[in-house]
N, CA and C atoms as an extended XYZ file, in Angstrom:
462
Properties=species:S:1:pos:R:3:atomname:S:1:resname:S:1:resid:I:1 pbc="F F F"
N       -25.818        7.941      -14.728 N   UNK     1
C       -25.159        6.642      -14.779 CA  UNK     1
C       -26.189        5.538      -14.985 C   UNK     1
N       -25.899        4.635      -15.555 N   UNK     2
C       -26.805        3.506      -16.432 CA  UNK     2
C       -25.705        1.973      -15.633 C   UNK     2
N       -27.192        1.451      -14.614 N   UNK     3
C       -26.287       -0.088      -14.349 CA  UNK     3
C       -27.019       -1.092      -14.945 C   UNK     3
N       -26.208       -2.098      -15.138 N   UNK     4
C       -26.989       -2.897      -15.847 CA  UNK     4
C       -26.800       -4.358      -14.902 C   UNK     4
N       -28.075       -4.811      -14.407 N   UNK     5
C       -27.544       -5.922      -13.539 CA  UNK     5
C       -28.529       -7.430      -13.734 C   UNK     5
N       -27.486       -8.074      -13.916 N   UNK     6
C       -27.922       -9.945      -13.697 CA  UNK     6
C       -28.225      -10.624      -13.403 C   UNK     6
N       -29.128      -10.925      -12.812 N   UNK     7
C       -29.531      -12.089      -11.732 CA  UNK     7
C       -29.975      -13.112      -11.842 C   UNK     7
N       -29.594      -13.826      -11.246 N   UNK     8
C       -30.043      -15.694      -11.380 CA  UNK     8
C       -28.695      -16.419      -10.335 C   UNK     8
N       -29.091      -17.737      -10.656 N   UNK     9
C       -27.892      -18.561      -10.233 CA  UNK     9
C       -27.486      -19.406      -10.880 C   UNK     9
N       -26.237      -18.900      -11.217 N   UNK    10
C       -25.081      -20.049      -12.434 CA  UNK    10
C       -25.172      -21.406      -12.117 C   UNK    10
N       -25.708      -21.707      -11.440 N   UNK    11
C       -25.611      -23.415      -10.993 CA  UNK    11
C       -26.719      -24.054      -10.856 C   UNK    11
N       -27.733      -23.516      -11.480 N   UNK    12
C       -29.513      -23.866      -12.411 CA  UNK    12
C       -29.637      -23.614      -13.390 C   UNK    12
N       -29.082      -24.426      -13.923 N   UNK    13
C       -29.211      -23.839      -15.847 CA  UNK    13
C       -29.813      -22.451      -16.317 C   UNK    13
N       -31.399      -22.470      -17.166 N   UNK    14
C       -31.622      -21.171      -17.497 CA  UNK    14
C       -31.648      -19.985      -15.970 C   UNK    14
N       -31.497      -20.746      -15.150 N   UNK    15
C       -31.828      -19.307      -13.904 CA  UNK    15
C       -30.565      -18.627      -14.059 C   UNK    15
N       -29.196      -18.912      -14.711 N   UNK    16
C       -27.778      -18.117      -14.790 CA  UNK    16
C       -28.326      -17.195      -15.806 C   UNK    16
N       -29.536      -16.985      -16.697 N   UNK    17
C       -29.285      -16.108      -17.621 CA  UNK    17
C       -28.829      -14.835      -17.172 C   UNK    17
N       -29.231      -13.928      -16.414 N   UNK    18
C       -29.030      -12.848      -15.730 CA  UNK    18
C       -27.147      -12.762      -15.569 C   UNK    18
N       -26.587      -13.182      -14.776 N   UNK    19
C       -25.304      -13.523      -14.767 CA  UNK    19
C       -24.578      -13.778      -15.886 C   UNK    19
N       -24.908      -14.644      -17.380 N   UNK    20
C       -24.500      -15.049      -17.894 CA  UNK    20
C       -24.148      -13.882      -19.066 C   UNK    20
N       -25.450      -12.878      -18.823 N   UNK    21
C       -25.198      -11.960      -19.831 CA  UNK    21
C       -24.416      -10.919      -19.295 C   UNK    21
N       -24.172      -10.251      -18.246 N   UNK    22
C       -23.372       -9.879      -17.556 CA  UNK    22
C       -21.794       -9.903      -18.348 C   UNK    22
N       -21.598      -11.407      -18.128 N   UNK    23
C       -20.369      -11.481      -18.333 CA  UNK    23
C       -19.813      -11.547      -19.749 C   UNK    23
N       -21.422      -11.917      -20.920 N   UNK    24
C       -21.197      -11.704      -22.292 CA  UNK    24
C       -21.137      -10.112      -22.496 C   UNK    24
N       -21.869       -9.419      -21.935 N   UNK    25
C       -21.478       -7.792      -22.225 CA  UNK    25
C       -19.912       -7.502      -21.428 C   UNK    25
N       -19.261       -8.064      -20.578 N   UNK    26
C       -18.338       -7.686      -20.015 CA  UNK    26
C       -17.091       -7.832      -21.702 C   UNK    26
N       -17.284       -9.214      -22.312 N   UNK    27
C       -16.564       -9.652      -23.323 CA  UNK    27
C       -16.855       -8.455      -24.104 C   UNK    27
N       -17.802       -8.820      -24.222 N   UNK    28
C       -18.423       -7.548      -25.658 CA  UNK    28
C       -17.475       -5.992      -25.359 C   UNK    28
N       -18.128       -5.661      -24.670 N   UNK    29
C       -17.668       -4.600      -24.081 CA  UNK    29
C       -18.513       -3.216      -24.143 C   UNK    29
N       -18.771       -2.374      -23.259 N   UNK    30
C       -20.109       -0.975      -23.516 CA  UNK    30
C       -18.847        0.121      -23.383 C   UNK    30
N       -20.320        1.333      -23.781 N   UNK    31
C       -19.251        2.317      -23.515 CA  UNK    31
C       -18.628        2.976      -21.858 C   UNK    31
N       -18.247        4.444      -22.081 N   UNK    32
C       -18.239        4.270      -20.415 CA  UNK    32
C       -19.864        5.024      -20.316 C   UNK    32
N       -19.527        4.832      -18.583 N   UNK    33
C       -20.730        5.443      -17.950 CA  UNK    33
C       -21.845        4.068      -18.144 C   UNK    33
N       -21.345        3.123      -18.604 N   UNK    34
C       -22.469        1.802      -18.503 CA  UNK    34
C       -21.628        0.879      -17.610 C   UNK    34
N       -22.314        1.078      -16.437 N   UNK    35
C       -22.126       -0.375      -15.691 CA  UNK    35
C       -22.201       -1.291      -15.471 C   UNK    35
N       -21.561       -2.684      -15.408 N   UNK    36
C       -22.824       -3.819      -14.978 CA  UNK    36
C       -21.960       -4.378      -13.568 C   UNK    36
N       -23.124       -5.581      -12.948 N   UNK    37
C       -23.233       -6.323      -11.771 CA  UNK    37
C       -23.920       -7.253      -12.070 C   UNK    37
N       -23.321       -8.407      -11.675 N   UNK    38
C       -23.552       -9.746      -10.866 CA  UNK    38
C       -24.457       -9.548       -9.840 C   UNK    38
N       -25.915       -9.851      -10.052 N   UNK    39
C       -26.487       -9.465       -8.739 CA  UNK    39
C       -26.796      -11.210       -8.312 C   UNK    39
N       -26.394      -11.743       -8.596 N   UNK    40
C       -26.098      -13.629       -8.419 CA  UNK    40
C       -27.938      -13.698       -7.926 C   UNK    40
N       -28.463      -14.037       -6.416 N   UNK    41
C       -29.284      -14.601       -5.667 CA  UNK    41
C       -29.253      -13.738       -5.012 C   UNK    41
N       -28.579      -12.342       -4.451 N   UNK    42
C       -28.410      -11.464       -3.488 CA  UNK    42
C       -29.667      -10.309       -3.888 C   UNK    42
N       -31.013      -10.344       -3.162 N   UNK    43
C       -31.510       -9.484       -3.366 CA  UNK    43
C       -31.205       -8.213       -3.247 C   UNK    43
N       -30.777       -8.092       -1.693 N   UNK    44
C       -30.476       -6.771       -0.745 CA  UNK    44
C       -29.158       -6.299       -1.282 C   UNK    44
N       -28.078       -6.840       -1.737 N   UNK    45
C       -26.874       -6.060       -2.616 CA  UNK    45
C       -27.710       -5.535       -3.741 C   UNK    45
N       -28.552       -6.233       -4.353 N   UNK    46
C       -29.380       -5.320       -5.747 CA  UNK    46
C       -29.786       -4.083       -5.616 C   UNK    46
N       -30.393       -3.646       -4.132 N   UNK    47
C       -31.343       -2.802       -3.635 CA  UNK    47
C       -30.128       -1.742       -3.393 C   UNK    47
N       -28.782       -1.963       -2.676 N   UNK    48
C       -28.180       -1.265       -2.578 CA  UNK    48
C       -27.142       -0.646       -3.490 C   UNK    48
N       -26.920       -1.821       -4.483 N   UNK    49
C       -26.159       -1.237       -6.175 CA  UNK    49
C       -26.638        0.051       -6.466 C   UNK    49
N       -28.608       -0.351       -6.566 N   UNK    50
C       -28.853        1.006       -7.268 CA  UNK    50
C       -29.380        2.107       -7.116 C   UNK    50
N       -28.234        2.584       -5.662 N   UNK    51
C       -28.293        3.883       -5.318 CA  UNK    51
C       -27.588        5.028       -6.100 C   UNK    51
N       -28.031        5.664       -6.307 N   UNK    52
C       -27.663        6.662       -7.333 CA  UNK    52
C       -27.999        6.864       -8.239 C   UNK    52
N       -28.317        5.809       -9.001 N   UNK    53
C       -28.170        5.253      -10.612 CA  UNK    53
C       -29.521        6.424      -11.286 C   UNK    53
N       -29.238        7.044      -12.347 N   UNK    54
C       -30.188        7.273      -12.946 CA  UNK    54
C       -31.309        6.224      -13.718 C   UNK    54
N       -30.614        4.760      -14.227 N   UNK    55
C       -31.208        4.188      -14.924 CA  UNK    55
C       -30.616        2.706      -14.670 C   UNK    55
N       -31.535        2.064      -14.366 N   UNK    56
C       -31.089        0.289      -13.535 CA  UNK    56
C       -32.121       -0.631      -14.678 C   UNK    56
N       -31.373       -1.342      -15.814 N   UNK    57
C       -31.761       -2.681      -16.270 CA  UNK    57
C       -31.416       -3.857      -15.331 C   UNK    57
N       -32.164       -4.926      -15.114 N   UNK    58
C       -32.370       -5.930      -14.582 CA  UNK    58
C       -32.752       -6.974      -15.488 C   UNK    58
N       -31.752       -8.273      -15.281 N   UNK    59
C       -32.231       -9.203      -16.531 CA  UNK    59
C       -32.276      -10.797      -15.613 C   UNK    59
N       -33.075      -11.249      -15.868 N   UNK    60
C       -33.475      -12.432      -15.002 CA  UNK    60
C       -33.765      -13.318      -15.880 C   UNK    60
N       -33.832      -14.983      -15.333 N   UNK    61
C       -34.984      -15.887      -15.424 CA  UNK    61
C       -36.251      -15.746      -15.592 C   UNK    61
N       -37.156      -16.220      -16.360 N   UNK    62
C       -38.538      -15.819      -15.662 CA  UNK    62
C       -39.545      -17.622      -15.742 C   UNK    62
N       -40.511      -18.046      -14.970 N   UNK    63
C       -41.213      -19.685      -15.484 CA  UNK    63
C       -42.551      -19.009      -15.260 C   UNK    63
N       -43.241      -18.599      -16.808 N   UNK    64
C       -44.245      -18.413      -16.761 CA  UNK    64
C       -45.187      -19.545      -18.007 C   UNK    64
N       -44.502      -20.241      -18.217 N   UNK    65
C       -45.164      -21.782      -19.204 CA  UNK    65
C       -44.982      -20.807      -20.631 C   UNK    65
N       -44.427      -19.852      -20.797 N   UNK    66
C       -44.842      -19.197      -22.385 CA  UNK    66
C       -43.373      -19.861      -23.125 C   UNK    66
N       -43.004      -19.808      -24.056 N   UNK    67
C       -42.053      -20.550      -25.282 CA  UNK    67
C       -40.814      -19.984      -24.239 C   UNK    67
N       -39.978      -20.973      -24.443 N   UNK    68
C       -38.517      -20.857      -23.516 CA  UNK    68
C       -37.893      -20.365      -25.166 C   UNK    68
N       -37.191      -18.932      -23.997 N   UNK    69
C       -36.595      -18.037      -24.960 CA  UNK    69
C       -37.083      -16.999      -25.270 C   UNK    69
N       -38.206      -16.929      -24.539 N   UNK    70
C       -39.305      -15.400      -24.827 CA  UNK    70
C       -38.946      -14.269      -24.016 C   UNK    70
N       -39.088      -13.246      -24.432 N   UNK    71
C       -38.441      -12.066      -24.026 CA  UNK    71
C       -39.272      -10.942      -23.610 C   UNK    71
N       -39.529      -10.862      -22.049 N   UNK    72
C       -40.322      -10.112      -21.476 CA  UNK    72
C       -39.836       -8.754      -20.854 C   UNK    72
N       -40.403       -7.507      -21.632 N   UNK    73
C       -39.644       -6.175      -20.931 CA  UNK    73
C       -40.845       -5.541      -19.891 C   UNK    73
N       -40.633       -5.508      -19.054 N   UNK    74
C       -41.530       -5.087      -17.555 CA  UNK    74
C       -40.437       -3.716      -16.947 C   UNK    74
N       -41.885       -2.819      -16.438 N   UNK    75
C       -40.997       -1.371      -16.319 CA  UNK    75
C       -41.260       -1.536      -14.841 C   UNK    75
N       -39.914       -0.947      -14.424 N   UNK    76
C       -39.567       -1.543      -12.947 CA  UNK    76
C       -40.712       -1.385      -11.587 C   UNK    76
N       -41.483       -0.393      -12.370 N   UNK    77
C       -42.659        0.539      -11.308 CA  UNK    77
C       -43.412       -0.404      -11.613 C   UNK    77
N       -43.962       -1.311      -12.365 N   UNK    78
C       -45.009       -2.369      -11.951 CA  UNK    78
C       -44.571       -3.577      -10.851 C   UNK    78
N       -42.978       -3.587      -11.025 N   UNK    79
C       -43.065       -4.959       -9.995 CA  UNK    79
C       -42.398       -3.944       -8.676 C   UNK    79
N       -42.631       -2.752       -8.222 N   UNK    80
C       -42.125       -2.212       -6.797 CA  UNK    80
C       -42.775       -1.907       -5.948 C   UNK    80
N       -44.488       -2.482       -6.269 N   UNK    81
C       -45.040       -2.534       -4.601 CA  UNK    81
C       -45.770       -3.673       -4.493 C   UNK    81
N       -44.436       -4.469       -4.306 N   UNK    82
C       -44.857       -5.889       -3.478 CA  UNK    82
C       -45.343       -5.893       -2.535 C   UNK    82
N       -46.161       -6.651       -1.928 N   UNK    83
C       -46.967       -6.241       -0.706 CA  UNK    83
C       -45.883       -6.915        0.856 C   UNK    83
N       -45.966       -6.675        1.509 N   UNK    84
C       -44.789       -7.206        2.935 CA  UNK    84
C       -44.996       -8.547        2.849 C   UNK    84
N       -43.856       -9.344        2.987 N   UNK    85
C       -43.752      -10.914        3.013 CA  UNK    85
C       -43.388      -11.238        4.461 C   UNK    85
N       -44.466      -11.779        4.918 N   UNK    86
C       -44.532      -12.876        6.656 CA  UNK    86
C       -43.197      -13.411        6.396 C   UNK    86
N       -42.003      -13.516        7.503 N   UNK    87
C       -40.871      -14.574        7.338 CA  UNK    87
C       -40.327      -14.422        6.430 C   UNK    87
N       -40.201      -13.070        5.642 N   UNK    88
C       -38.905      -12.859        4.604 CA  UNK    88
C       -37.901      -13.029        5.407 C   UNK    88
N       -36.804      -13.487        4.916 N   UNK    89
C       -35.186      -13.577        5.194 CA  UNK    89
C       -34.540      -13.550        4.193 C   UNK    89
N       -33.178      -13.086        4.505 N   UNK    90
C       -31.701      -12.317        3.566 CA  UNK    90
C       -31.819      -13.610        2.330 C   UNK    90
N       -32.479      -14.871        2.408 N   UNK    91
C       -31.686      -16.124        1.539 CA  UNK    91
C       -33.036      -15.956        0.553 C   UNK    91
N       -34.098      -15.104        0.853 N   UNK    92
C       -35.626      -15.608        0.180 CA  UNK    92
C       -35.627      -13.622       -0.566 C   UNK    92
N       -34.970      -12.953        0.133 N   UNK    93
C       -34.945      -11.756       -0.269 CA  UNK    93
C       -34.451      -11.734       -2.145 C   UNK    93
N       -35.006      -11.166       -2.818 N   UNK    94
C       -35.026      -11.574       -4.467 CA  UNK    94
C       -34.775       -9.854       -4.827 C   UNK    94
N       -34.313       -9.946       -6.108 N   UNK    95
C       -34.248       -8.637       -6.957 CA  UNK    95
C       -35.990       -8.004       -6.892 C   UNK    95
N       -37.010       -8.528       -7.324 N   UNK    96
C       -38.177       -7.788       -6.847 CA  UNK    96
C       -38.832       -7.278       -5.711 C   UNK    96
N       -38.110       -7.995       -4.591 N   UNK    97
C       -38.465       -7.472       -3.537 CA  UNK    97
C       -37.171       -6.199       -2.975 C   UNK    97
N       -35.996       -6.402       -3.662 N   UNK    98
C       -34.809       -5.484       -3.614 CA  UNK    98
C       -35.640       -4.105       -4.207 C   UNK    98
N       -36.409       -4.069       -5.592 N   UNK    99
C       -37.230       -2.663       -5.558 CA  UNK    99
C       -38.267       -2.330       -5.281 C   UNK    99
N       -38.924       -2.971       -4.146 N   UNK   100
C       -39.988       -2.407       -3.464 CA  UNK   100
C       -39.114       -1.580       -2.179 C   UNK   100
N       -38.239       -2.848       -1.293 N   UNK   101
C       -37.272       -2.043       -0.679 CA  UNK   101
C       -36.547       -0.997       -1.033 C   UNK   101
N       -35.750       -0.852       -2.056 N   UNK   102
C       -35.064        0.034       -2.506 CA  UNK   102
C       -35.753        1.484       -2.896 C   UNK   102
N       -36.969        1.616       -3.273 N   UNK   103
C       -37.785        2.657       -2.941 CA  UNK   103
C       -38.291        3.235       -1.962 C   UNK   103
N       -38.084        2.554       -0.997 N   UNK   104
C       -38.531        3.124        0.700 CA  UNK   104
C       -36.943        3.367        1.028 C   UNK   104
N       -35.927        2.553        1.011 N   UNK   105
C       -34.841        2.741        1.385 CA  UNK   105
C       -33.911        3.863        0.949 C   UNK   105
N       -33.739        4.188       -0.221 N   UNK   106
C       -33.102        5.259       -1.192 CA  UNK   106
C       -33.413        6.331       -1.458 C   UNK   106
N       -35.218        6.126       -1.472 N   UNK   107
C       -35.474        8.038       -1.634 CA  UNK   107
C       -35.362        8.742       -2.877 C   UNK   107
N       -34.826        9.536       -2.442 N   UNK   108
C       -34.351       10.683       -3.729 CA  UNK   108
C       -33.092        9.901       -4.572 C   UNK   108
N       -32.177        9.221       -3.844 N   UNK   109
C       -31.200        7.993       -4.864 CA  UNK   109
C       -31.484        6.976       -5.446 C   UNK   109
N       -33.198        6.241       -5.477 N   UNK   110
C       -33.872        5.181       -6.032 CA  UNK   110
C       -33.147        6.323       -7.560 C   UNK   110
N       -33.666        5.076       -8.666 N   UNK   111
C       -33.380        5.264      -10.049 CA  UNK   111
C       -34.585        5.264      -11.044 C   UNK   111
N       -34.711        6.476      -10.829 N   UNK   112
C       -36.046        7.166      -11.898 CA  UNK   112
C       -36.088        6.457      -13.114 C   UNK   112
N       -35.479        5.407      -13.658 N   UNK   113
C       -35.955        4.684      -14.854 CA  UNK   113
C       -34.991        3.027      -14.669 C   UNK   113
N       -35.999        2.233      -14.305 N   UNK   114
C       -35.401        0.751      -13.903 CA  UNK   114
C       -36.799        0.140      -14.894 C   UNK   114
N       -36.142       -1.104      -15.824 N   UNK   115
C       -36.618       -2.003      -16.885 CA  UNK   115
C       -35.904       -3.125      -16.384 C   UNK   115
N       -36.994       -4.560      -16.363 N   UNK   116
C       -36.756       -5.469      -16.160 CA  UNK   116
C       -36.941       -6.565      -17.251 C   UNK   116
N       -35.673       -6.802      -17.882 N   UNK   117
C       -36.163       -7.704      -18.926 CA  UNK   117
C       -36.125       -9.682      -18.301 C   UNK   117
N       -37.380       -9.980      -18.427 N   UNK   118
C       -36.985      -11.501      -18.272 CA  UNK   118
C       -37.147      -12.480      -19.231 C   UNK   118
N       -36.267      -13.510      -19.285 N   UNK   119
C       -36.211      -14.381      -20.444 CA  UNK   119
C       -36.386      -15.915      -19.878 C   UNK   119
N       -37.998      -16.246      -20.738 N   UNK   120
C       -38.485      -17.887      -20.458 CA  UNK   120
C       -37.562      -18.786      -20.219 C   UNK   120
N       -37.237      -19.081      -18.848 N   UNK   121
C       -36.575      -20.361      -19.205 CA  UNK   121
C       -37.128      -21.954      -19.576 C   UNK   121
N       -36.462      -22.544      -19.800 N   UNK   122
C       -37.297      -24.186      -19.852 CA  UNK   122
C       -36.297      -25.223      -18.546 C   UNK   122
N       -35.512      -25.328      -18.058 N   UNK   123
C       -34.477      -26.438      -17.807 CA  UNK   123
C       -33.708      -25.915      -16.318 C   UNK   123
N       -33.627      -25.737      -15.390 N   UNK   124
C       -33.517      -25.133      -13.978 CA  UNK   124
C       -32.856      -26.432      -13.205 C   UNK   124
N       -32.421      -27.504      -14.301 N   UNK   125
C       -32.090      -28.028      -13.312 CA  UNK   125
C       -30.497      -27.998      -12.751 C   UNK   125
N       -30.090      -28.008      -11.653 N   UNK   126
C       -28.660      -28.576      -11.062 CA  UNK   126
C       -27.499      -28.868      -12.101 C   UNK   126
N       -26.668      -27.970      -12.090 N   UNK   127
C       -25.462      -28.406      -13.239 CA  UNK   127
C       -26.092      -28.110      -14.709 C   UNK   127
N       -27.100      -27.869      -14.833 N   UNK   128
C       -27.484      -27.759      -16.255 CA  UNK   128
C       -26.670      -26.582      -17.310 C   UNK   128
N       -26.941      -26.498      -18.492 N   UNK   129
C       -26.156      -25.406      -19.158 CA  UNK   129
C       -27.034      -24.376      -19.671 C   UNK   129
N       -27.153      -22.962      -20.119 N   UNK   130
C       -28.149      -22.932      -20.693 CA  UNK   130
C       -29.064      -23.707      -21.479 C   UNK   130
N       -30.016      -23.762      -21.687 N   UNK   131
C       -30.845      -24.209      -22.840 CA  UNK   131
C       -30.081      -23.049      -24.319 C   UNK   131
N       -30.622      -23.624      -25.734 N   UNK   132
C       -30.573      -23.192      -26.557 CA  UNK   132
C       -31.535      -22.049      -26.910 C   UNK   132
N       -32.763      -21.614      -26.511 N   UNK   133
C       -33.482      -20.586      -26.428 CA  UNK   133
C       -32.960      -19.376      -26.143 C   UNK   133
N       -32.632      -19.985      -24.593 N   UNK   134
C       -32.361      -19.135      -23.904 CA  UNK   134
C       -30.988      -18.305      -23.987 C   UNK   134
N       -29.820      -19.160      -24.672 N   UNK   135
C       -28.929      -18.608      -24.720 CA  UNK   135
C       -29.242      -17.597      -26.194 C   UNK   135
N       -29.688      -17.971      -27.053 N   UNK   136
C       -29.729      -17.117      -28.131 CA  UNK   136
C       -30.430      -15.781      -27.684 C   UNK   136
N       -31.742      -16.055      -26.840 N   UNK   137
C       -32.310      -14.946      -26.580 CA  UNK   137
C       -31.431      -13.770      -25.771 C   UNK   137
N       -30.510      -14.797      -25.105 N   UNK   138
C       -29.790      -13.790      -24.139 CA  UNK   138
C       -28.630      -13.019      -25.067 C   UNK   138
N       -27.977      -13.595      -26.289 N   UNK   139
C       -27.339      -12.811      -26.977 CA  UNK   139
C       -27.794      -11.899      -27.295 C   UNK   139
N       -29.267      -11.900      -28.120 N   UNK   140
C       -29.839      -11.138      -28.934 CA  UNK   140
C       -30.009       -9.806      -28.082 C   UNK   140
N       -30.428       -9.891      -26.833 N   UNK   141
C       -30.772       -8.814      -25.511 CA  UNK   141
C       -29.308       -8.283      -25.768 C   UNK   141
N       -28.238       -9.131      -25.189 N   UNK   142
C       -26.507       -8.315      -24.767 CA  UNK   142
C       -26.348       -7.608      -26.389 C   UNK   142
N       -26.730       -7.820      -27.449 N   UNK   143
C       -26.625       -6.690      -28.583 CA  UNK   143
C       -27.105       -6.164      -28.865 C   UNK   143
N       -28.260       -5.792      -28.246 N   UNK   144
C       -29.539       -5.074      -28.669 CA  UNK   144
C       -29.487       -3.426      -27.489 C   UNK   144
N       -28.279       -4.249      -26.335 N   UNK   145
C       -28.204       -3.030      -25.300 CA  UNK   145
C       -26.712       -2.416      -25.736 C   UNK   145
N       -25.857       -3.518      -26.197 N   UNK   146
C       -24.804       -2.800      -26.808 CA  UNK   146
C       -25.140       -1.878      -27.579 C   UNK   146
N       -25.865       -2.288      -28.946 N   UNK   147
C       -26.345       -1.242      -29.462 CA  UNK   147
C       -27.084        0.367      -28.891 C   UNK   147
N       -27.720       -0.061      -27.913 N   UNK   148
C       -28.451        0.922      -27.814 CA  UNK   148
C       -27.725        2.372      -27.192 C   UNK   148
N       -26.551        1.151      -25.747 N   UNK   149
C       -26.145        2.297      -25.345 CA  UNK   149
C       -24.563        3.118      -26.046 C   UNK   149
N       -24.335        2.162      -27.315 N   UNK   150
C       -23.134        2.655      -28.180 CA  UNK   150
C       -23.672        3.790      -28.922 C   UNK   150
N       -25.310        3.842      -29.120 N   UNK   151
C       -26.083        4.904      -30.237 CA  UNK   151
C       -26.137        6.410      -29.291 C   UNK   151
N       -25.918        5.617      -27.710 N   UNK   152
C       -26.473        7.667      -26.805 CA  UNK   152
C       -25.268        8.037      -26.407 C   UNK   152
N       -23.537        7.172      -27.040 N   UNK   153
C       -22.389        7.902      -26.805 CA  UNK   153
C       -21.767        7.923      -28.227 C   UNK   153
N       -22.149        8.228      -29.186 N   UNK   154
C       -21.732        8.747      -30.332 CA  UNK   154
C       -21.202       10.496      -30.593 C   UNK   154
């Protein structure tokens, strides 16, 4: 089973990308056996989605100053040994720290192949809409996975 999950928050402009594509592949539509989730701001629901999963995409925000709209694919085993955070709590708990946890937590049900794609944002602010980068980039991603996973159920 293949999940495919979203994260950001719809109510910071580019930080909804995650969410936003979510709900453009929901329109679109995949085949079966492809899942997706809303993983909104909820780290620890992330950690627990992807129990089972053979294969967990993750699509986020990312503010690293490079061109808003840039498209970064990171394989999930580089960002899963975060080191312990002093004064983590449930509201600061994030999707990267969901797979450092989720590998101590799951075991043999962690998901032997998790890709994290993140896309530059520029504009985070309050009420904002996507940016134009960002939304194109985020199409280009929701057809590029349509495609991919319409090509391994043929």
């Amino acid at each position: 089973m293949v999940l495919i999950i979203g994260c950001g928050n719809l109510l910071r402009g580019d930080d909804g990308v995650g969410p936003y594509l979510i709900r453009r592949l929901w329109e679109i539509g995949l085949p079966e056996g492809i899942q997706i989730a809303d993983g909104g701001t909820a780290g620890m629901d992330v950690a627990f989605r992807m129990r089972g999963m053979d294969r967990v995409i993750l699509i986020d925000a990312s503010r690293t100053g490079a061109q808003p709209g840039a498209l970064f694919k990171v394989p999930g085993s580089e960002l899963e040994d975060l080191p312990p955070l002093t004064g983590l709590h449930q509201h600061a708990f994030r999707w990267d720290h969901a797979l450092a946890f989720g590998r101590w937590l799951l075991k043999d049900e962690y998901p032997k192949d998790i890709t994290v794609y993140l896309i530059e944002g520029s504009d985070f602010a309050p009420g904002a809409d996507l940016s134009a980068p960002v939304a194109a980039t985020m199409e280009s991603l929701a057809q590029r996975l349509v495609s991919e996973f319409d090509g391994l159920h043929d």
